[in-house]
C-alpha positions as CSV (number, residue, x, y, z in Angstrom):
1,X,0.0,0.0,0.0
2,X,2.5,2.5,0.5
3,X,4.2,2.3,-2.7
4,X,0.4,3.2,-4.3
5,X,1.1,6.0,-1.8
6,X,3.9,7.3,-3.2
7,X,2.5,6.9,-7.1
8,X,-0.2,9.4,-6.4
9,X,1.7,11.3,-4.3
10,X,4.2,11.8,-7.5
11,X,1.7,11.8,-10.3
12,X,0.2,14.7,-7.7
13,X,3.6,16.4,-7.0
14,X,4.0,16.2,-11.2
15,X,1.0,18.1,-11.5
16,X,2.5,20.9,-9.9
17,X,4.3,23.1,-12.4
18,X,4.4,27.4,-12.8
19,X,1.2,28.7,-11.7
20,X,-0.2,25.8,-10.2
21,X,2.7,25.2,-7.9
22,X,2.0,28.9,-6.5
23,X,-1.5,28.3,-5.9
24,X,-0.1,24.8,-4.0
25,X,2.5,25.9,-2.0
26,X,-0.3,28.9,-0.6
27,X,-3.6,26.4,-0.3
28,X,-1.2,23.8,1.2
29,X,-0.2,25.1,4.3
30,X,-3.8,26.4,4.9
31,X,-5.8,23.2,5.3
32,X,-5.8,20.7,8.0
33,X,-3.6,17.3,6.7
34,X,0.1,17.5,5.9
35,X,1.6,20.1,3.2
36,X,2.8,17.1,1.5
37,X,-0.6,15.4,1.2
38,X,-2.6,18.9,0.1
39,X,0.2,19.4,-2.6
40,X,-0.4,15.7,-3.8
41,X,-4.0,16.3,-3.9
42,X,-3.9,19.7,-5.3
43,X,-1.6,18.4,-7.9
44,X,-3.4,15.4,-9.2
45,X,-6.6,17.7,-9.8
46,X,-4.5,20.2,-12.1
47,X,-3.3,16.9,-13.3
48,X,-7.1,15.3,-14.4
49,X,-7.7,18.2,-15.2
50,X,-5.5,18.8,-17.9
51,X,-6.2,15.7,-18.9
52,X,-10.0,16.0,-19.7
53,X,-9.4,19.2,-21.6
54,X,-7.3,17.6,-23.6
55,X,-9.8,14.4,-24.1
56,X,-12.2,17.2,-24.7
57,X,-10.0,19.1,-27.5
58,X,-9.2,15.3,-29.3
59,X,-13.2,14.7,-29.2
60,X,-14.3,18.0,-30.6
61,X,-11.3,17.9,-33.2
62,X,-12.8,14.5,-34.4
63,X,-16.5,15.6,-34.5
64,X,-18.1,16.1,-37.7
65,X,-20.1,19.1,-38.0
C-alpha cells in the first residue's frame, strides 16, 4: 500500500508546475492534513484536469459538424 502512496503522491507532485505550484504551496499550508498530502492532492486535480481538456479538445477535433 504505501508504494500506491507514493505513485499518487508523485503523479500529484508532477501536476505541480508554474502557476499551479504557487497556488499549491499557498492552499497547502492552509488546510488541516500534511503540506505534502494537500500538494499531492492539489496536484493530481490540475493533473485530471489537464487531462480532460485535452480528451475534450481530441473529441471536438474529431467531431463532424
Amino acid at each position: 500500500m504505501d508504494a500506491r502512496m507514493e505513485l499518487h503522491k508523485t503523479v500529484g507532485h508532477a501536476g505541480l508546475i508554474g502557476w499551479r505550484e504557487k497556488v499549491a504551496n499557498v492552499v497547502a499550508p492552509r488546510v488541516p492534513i500534511k503540506d505534502e498530502n494537500a500538494r499531492a492532492i492539489i496536484g493530481g486535480a490540475f493533473f485530471v484536469l489537464s487531462v480532460y481538456y485535452v480528451i475534450q479538445t481530441i473529441i471536438r477535433a474529431t467531431k463532424d459538424d
